[in-house]
Backbone as CSV, one residue per row, in Angstrom:
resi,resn,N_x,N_y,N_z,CA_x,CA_y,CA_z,C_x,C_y,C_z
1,UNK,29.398,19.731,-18.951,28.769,20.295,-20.147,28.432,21.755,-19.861
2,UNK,28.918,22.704,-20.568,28.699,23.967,-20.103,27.754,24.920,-20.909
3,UNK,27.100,25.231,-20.781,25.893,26.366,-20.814,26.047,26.829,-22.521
4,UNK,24.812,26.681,-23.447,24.798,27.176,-24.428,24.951,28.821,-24.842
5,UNK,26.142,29.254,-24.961,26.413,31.010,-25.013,25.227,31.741,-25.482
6,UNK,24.729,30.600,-26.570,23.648,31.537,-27.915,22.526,31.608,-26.758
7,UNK,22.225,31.224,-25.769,20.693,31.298,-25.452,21.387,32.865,-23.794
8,UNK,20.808,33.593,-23.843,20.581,34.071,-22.583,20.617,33.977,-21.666
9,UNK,21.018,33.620,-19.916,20.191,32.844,-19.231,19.471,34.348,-18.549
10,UNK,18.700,33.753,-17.427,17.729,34.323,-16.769,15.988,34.114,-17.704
11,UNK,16.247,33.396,-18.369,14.540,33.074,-19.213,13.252,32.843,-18.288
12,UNK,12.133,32.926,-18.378,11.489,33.677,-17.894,11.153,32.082,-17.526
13,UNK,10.456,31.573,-16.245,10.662,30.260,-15.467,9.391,29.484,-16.485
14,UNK,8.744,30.058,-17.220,7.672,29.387,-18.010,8.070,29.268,-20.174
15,UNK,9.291,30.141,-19.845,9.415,29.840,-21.639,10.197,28.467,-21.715
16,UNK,9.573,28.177,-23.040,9.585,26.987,-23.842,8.847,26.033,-23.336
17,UNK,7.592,25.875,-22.430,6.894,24.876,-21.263,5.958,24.518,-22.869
18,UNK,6.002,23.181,-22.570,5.201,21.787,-23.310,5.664,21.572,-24.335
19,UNK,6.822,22.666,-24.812,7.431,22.463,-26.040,8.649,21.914,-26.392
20,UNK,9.145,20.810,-25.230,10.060,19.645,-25.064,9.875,18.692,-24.457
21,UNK,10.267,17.483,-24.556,10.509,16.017,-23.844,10.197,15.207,-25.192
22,UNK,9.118,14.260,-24.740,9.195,12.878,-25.468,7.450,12.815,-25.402
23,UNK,7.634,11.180,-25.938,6.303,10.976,-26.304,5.789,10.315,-24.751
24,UNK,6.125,10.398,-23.590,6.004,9.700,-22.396,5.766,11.312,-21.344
25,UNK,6.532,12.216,-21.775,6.462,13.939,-20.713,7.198,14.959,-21.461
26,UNK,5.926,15.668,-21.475,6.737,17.063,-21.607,7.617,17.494,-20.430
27,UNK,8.203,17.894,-20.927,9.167,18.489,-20.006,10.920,19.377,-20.765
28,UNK,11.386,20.079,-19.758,12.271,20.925,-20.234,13.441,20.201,-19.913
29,UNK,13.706,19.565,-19.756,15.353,19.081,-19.476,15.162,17.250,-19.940
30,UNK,16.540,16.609,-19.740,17.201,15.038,-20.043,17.414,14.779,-19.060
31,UNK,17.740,13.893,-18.853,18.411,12.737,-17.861,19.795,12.058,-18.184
32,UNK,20.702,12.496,-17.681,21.826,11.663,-17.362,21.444,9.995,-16.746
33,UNK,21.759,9.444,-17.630,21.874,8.028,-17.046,22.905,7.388,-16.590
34,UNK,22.859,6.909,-14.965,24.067,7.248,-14.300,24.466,5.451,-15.111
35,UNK,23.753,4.542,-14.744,24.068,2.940,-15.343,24.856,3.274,-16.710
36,UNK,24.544,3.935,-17.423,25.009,3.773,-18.999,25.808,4.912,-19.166
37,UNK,25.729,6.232,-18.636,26.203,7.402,-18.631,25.911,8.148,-19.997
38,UNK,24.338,7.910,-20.589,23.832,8.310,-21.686,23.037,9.146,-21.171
39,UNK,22.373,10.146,-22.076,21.334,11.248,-21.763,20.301,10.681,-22.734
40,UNK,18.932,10.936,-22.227,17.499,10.210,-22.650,16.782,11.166,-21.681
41,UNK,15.395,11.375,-22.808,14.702,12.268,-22.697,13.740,12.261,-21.080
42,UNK,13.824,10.610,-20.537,13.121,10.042,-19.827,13.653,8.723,-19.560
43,UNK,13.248,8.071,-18.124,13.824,6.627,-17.940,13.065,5.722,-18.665
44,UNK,11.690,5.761,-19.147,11.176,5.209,-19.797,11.987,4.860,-21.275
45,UNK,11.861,5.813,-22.057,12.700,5.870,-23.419,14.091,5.322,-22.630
46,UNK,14.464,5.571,-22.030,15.750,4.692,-21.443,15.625,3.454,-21.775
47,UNK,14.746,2.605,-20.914,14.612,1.553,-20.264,14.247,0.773,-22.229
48,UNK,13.981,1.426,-22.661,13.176,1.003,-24.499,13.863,0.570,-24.884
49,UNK,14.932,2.018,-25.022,16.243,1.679,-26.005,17.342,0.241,-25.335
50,UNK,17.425,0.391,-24.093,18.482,-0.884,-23.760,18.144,-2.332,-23.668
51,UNK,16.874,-2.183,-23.423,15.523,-3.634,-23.440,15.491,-3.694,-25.066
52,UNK,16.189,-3.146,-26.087,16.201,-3.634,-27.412,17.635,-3.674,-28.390
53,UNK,18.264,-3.386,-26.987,19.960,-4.081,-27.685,19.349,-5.231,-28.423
54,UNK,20.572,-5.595,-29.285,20.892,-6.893,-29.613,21.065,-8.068,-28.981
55,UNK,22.030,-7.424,-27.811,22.995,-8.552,-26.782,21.838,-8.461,-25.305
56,UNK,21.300,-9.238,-25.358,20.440,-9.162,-23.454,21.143,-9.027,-22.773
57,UNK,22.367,-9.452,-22.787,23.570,-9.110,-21.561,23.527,-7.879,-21.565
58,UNK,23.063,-6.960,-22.447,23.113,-5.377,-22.078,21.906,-4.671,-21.889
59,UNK,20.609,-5.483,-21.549,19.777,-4.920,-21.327,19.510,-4.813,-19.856
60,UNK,18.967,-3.455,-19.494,18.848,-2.945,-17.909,17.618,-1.640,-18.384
61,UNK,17.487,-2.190,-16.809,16.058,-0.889,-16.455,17.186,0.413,-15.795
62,UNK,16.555,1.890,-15.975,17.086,2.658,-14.579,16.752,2.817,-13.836
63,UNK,17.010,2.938,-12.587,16.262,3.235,-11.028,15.980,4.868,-11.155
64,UNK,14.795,5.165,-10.877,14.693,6.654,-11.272,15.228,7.047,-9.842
65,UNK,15.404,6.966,-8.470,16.506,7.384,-8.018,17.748,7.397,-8.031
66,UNK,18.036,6.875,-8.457,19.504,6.838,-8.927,19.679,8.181,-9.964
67,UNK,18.926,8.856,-10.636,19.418,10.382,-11.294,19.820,11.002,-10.201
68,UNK,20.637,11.607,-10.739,21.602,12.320,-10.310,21.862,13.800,-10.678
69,UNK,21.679,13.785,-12.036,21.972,14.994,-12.845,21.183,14.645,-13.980
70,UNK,20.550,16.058,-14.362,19.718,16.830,-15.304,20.410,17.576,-16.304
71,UNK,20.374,17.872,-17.572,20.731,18.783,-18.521,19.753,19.427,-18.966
72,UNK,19.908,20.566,-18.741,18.262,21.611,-19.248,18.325,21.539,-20.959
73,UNK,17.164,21.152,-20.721,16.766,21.682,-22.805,16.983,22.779,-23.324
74,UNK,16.921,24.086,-22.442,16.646,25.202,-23.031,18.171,25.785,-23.376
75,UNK,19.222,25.788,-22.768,20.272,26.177,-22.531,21.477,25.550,-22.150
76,UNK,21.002,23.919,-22.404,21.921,22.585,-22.389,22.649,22.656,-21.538
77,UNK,22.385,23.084,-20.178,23.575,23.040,-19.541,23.498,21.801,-18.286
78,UNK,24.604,21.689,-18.012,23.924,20.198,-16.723,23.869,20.761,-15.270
79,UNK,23.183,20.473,-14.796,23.441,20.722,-13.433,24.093,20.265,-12.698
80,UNK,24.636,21.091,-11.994,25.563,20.278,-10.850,25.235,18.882,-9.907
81,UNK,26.245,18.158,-9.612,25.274,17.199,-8.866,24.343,17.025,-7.409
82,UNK,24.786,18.243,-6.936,24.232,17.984,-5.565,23.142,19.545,-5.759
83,UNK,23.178,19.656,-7.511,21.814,20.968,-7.422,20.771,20.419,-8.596
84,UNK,20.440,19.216,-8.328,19.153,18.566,-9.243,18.098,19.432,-8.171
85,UNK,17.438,20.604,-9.056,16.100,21.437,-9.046,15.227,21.196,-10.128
86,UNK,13.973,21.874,-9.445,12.863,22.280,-10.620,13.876,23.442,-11.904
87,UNK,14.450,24.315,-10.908,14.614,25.348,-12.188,16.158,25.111,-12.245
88,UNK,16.701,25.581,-13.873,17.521,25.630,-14.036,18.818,26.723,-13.453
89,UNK,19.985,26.187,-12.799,20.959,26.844,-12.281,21.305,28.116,-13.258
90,UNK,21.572,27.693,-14.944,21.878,28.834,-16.107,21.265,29.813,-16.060
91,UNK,19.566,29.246,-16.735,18.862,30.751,-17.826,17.865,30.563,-16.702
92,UNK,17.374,29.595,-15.786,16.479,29.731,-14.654,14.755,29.836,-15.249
93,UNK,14.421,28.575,-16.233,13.515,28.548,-16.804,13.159,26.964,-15.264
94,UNK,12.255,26.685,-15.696,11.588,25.548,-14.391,11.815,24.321,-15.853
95,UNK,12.689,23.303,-15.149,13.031,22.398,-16.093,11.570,21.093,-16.015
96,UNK,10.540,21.619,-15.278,9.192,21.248,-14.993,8.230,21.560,-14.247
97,UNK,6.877,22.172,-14.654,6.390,22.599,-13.697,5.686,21.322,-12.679
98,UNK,5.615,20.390,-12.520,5.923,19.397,-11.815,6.937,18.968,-11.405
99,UNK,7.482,18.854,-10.069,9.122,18.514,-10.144,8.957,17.763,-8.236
100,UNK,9.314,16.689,-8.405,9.363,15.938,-7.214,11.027,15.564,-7.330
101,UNK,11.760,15.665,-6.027,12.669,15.898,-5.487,13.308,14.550,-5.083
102,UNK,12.052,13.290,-4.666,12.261,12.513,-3.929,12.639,11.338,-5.573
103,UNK,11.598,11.499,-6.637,11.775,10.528,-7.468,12.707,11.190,-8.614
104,UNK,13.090,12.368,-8.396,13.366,13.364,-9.747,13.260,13.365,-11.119
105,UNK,11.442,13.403,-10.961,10.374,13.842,-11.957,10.035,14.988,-12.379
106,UNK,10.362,15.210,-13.567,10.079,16.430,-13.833,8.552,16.161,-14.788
107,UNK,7.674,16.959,-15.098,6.883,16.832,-16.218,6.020,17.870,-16.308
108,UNK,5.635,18.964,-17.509,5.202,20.170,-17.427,3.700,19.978,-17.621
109,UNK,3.190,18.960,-18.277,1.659,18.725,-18.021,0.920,18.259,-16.865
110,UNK,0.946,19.672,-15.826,0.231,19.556,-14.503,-1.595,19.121,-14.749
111,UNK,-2.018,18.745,-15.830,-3.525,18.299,-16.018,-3.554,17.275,-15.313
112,UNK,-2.470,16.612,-15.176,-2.616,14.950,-14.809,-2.931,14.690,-13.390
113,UNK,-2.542,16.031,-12.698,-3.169,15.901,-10.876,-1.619,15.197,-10.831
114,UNK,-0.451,15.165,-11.189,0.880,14.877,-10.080,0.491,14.383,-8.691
115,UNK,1.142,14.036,-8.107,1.018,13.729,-6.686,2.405,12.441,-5.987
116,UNK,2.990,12.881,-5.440,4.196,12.192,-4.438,3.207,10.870,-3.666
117,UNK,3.333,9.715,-3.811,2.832,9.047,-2.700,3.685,8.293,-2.011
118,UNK,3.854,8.982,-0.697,4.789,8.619,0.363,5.022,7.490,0.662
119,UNK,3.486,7.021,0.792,3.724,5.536,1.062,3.800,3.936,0.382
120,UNK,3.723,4.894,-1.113,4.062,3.959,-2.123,5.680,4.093,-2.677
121,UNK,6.041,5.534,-2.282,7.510,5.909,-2.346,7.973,6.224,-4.049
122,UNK,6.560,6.770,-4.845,6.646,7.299,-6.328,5.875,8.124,-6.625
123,UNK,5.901,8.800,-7.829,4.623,9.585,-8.124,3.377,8.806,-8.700
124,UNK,2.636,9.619,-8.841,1.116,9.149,-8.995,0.805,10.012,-9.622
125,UNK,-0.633,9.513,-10.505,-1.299,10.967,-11.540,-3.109,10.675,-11.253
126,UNK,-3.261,11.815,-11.340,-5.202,11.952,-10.930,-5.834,12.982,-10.256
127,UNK,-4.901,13.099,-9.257,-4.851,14.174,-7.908,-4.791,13.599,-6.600
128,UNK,-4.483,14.110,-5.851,-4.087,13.450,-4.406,-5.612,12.968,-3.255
129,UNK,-6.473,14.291,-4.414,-7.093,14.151,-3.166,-8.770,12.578,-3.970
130,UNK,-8.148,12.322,-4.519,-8.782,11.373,-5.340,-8.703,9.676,-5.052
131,UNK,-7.285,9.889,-4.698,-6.959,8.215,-4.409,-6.637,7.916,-2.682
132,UNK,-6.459,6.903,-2.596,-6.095,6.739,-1.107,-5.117,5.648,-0.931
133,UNK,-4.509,5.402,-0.354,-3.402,4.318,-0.034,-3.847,2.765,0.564
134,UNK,-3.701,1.819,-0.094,-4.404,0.610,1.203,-2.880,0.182,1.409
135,UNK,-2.591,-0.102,2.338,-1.781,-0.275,2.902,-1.181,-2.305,3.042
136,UNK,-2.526,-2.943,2.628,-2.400,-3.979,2.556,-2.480,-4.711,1.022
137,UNK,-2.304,-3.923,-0.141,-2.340,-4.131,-1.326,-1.559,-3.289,-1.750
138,UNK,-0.498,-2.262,-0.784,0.512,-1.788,-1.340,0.428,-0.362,-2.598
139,UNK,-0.662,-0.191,-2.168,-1.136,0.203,-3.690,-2.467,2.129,-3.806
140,UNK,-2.081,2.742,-4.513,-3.027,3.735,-4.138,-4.071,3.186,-5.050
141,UNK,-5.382,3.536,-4.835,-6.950,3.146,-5.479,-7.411,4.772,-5.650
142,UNK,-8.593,4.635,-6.233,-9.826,6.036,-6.463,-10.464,5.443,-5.075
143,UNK,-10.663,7.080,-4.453,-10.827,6.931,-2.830,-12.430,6.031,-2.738
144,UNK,-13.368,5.660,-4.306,-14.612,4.933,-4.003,-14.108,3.668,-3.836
145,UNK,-12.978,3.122,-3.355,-12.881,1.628,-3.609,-12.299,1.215,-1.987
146,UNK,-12.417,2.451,-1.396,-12.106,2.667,0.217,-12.905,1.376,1.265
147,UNK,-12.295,0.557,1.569,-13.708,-0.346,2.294,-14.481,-1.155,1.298
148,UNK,-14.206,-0.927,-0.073,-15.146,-1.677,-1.068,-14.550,-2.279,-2.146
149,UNK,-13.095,-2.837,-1.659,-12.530,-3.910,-2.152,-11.656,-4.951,-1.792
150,UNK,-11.362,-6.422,-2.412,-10.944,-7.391,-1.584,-9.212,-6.836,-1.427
151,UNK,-8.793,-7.105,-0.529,-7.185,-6.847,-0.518,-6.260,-7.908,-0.790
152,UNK,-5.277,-7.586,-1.524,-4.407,-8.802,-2.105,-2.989,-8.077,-1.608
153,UNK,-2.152,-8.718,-0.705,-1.122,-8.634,-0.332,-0.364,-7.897,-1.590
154,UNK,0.135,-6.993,-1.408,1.561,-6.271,-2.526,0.422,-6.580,-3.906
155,UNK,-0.336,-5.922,-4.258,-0.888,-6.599,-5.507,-0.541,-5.586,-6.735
156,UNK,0.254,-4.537,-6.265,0.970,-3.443,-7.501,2.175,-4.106,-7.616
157,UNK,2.520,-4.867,-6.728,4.251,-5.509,-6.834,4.000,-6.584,-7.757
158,UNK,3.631,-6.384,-9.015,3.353,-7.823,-9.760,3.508,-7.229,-11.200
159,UNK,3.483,-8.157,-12.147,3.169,-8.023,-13.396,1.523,-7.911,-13.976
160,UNK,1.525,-7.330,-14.665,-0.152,-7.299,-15.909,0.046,-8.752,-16.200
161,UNK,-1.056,-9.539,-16.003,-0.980,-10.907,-16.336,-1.045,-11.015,-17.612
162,UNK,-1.768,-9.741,-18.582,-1.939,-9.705,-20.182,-0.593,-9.444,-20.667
163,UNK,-0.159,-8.202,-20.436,0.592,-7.829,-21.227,2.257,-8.215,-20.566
164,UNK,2.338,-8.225,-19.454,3.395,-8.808,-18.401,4.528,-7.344,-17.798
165,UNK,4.015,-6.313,-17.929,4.419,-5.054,-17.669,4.813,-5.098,-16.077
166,UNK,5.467,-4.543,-15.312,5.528,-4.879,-14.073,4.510,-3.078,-13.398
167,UNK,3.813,-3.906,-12.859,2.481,-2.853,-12.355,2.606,-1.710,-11.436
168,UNK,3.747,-1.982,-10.970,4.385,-0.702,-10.073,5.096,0.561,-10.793
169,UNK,5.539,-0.179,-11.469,6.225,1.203,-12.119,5.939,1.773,-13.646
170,UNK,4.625,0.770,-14.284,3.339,1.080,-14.835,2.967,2.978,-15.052
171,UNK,3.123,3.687,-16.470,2.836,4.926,-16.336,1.145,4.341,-17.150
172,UNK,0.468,3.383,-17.525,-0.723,3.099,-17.591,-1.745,2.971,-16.476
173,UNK,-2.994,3.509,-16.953,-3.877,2.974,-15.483,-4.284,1.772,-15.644
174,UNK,-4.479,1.597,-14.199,-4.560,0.060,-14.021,-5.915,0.292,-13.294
175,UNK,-6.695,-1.402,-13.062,-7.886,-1.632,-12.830,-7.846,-2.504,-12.040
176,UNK,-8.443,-2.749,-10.368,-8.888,-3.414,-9.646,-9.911,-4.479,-9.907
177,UNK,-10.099,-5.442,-9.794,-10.980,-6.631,-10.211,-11.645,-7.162,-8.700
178,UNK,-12.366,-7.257,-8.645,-13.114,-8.074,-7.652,-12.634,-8.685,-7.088
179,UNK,-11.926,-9.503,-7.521,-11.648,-10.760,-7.323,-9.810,-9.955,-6.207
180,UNK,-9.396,-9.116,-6.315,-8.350,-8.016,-6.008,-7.512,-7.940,-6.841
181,UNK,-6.745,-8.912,-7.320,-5.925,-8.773,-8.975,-6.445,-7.745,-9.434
182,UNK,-4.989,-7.043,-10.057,-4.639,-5.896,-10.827,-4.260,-6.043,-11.925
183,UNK,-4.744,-5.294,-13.003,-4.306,-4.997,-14.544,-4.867,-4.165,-14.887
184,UNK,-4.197,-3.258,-16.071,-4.133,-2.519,-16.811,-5.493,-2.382,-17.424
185,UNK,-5.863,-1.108,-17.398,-7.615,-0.721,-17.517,-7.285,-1.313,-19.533
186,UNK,-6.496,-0.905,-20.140,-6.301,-1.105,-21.235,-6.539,-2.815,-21.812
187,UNK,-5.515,-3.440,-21.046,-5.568,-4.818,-20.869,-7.137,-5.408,-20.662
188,UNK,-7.799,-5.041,-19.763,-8.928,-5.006,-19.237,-10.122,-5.552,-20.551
189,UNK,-10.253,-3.826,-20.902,-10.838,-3.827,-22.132,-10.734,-4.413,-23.110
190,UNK,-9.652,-4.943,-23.690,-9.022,-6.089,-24.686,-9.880,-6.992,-24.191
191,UNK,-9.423,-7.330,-22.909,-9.952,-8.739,-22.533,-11.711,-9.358,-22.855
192,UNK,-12.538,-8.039,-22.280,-13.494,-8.235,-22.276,-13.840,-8.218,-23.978
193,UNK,-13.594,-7.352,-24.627,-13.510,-7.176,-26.096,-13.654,-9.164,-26.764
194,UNK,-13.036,-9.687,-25.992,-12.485,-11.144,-26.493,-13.661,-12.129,-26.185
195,UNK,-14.759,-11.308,-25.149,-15.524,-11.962,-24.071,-14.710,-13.236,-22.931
196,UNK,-13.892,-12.726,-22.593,-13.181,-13.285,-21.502,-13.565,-12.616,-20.434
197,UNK,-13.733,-13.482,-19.576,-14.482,-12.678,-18.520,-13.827,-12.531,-17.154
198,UNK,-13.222,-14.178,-16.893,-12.261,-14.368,-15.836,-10.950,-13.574,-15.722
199,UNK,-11.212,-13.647,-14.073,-9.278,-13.169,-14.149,-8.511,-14.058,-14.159
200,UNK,-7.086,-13.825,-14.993,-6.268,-15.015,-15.813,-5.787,-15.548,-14.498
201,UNK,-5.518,-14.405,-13.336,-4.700,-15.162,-12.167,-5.373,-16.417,-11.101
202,UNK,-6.497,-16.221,-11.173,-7.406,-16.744,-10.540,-8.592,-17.392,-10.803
203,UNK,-9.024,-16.861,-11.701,-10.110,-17.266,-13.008,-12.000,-17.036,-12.289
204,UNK,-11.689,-16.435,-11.176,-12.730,-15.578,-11.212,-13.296,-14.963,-12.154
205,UNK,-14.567,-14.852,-12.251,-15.543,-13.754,-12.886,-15.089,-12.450,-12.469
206,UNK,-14.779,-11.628,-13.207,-14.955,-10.161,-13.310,-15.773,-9.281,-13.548
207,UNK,-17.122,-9.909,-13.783,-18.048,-8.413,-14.584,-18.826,-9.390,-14.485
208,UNK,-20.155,-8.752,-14.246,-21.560,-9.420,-13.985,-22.267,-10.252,-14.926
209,UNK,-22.017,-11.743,-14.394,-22.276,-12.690,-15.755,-24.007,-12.905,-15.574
210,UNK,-24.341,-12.936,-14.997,-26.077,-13.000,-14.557,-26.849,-13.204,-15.419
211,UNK,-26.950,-12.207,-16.279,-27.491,-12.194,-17.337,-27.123,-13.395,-18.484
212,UNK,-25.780,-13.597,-18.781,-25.948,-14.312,-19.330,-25.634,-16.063,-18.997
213,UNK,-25.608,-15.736,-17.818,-25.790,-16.866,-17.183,-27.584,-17.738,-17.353
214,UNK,-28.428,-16.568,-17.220,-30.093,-16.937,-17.204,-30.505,-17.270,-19.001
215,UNK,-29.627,-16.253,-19.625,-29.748,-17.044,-21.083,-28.846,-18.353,-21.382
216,UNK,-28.023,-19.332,-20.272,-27.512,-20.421,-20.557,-28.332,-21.493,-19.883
217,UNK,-29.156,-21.240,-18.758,-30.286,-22.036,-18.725,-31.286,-22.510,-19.416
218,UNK,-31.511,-21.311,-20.014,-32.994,-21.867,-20.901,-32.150,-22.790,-22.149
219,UNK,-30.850,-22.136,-22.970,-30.574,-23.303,-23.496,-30.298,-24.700,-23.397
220,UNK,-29.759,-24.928,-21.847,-29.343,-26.065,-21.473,-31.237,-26.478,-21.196
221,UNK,-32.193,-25.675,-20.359,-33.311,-26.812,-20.608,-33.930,-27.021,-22.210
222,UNK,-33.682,-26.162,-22.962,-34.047,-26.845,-24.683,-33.007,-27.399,-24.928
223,UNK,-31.916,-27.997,-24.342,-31.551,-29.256,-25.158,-31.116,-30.229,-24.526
224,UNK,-31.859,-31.532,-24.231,-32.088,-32.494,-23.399,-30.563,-33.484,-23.718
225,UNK,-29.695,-33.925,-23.070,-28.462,-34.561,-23.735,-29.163,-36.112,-23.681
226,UNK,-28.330,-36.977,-24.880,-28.239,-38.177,-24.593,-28.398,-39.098,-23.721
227,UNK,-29.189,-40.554,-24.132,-29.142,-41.386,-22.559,-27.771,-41.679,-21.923
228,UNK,-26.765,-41.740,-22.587,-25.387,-42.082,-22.701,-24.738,-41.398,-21.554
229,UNK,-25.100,-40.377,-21.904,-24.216,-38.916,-21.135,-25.022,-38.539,-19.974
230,UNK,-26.057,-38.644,-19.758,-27.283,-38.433,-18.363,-26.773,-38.913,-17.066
231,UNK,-25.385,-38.306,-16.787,-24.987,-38.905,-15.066,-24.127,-37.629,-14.807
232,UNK,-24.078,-37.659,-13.402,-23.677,-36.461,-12.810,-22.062,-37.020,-12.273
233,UNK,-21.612,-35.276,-12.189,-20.243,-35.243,-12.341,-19.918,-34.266,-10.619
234,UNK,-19.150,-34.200,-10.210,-18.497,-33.527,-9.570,-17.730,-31.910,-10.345
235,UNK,-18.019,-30.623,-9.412,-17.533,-29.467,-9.956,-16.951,-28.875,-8.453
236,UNK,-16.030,-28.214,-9.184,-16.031,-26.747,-8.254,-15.758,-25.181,-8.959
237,UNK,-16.204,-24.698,-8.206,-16.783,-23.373,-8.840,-15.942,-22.356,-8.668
238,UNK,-15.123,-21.664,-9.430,-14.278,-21.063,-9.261,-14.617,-19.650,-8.381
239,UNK,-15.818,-19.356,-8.671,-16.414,-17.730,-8.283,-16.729,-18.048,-6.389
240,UNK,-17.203,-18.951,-6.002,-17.062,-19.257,-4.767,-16.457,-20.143,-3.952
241,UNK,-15.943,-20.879,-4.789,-14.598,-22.084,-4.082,-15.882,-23.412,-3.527
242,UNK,-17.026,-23.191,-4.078,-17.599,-24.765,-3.643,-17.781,-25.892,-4.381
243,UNK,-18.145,-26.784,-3.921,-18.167,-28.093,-4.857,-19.345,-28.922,-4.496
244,UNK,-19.803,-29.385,-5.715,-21.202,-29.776,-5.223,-21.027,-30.558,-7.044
245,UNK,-22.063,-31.962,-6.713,-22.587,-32.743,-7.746,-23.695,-32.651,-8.304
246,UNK,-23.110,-31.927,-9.995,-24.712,-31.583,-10.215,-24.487,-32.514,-11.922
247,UNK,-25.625,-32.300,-12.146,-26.071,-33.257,-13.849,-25.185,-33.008,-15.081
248,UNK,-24.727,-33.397,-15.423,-23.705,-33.672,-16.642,-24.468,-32.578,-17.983
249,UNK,-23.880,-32.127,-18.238,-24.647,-31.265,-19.644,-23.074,-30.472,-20.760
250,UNK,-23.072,-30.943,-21.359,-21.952,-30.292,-22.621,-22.172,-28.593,-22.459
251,UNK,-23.317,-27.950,-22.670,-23.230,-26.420,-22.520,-22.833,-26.036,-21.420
252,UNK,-22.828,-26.710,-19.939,-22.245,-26.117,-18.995,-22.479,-26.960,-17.720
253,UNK,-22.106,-26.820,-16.843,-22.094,-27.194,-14.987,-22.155,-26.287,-14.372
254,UNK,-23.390,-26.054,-13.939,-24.348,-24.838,-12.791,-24.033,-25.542,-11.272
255,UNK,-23.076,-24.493,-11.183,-22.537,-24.650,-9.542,-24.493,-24.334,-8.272
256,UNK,-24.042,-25.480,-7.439,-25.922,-25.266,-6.757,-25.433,-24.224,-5.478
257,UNK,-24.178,-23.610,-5.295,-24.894,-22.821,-4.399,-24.891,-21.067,-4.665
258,UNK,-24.194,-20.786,-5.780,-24.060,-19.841,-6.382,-24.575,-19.050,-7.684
259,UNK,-25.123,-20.330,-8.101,-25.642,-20.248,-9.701,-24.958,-20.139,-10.842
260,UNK,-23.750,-20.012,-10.477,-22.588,-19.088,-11.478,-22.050,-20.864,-12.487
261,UNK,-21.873,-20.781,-13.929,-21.377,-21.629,-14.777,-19.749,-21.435,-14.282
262,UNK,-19.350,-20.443,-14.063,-17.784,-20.729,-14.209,-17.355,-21.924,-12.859
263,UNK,-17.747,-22.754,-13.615,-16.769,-23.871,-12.899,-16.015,-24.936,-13.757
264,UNK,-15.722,-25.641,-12.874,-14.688,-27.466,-13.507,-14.839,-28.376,-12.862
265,UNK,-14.477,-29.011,-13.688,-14.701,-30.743,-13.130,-13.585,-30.505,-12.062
266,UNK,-14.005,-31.595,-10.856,-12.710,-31.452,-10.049,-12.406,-33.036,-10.623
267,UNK,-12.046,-33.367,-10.805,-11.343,-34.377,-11.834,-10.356,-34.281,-12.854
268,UNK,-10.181,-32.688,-13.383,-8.995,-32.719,-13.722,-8.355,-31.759,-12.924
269,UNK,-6.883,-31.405,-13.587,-5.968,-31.167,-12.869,-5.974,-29.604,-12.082
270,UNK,-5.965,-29.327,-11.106,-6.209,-28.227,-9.744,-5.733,-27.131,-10.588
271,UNK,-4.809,-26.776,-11.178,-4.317,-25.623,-12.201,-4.788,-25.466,-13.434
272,UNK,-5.983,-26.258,-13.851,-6.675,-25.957,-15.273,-8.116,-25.157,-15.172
273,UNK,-8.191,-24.340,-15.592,-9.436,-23.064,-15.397,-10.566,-23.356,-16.395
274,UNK,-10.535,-24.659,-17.085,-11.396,-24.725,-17.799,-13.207,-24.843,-17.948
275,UNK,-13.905,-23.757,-18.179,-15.051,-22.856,-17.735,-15.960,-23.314,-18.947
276,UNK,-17.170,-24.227,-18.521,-18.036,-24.123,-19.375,-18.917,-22.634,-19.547
């Protein structure tokens, strides 16, 4: 594809900046898609359009290493293949003022804090000097969660249990849970919005039930159950993994060594999360 005559080259490495890409990055140049051999503004919008063929036999993700070649916006021209740069070979405008080499990302809204993480082997947004790597959850965090969270083997190598997004390659932020399960801060908020409190993977508590845990006591002592129903059951408690026999009550089963309601009968089946 050779160089638009009408435009100049030598353009000044900042004209036309934020005033191209998509609804996912600004940015000055396309993407050759080497799988399909289509141009798209981004692998994202890629990955949209072929995940909504008709035929599933033709739907595919792109490997963002696998680009190869760039076509600048400003002056349409492609780059050669073994000269994927920030700036363009033509008119020599910066086809991003963000431009990583290793994932070949371009994107001109540097607000976001960019950042290469080596040892996650993608980019990242926030700033570098903000997050930190755990090495045993695979995963970069905000550097306050350093030492002050549980670790879950590969726990970015997974899907959003809400929405089913795969969490690694996720341009949403995502949210650490207590419990170490990961999802989408967005997802998150829905959830709680719903008053769901547990995590779906595990069914831990997420957010400090305490409170209304002490307003499910006083209801359960104002309302005395039936002679019928007055015998105790077996639980286990999802928030600490114990089990203990406590008094039968319809509003709930108060685990005795934790205090916490989220539990179940262990009587039914080991995969049902069902939480008075």
């Amino acid at each position: 594809m050779a160089g638009d005559s009408v435009i100049s080259p030598q353009r000044s490495k900042d004209f036309g900046k934020l005033d191209h890409g998509c609804d996912h990055y600004k940015r000055r140049c396309k993407i050759l898609a080497p799988c399909c051999n289509k141009i798209f503004p981004c692998r994202h919008f890629h990955n949209e359009t072929s995940n909504s063929l008709s035929n599933p036999k033709d739907h595919h993700d792109l490997v963002r290493q696998d680009v190869k070649q760039v076509i600048c916006s400003i002056c349409n021209t492609q780059q050669e293949l073994c000269q994927v740069a920030q700036v363009c070979s033509h008119c020599g405008v910066n086809m991003g003022e963000y431009f990583c080499d290793i994932c070949k990302f371009y994107d001109d809204d540097i607000t976001k804090g960019q950042f290469h993480c080596n040892d996650r082997g993608i980019c990242r947004v926030g700033g570098r000097d903000k997050f930190f790597h755990c090495e045993k959850c695979g995963s970069c965090y905000m550097v306050d969660l350093r030492d002050n969270h549980f670790c879950v083997e590969n726990s970015m190598k997974s899907y959003c249990p809400i929405c089913f997004e795969y969490l690694f390659d996720s341009v949403k932020s995502t949210r650490i849970m207590k419990c170490g399960h990961t999802m989408h801060m967005e997802c998150f908020s829905q959830m709680a919005k719903q008053n769901q409190y547990r995590c779906p993977i595990c069914c831990k508590a997420v957010l400090d039930m305490s409170a209304f845990w002490e307003d499910l006591d006083m209801d359960i002592d104002a309302t005395r159950m039936p002679a019928e129903y007055q015998f105790e059951v077996s639980i286990l408690c999802n928030d600490c993994n114990s089990t203990s026999t406590v008094q039968f009550h319809v509003l709930g089963l108060k685990c005795r060594k934790c205090n916490s309601y989220n539990t179940r009968r262990v009587t039914e089946p080991a995969n049902h999360c069902h939480t008075y």
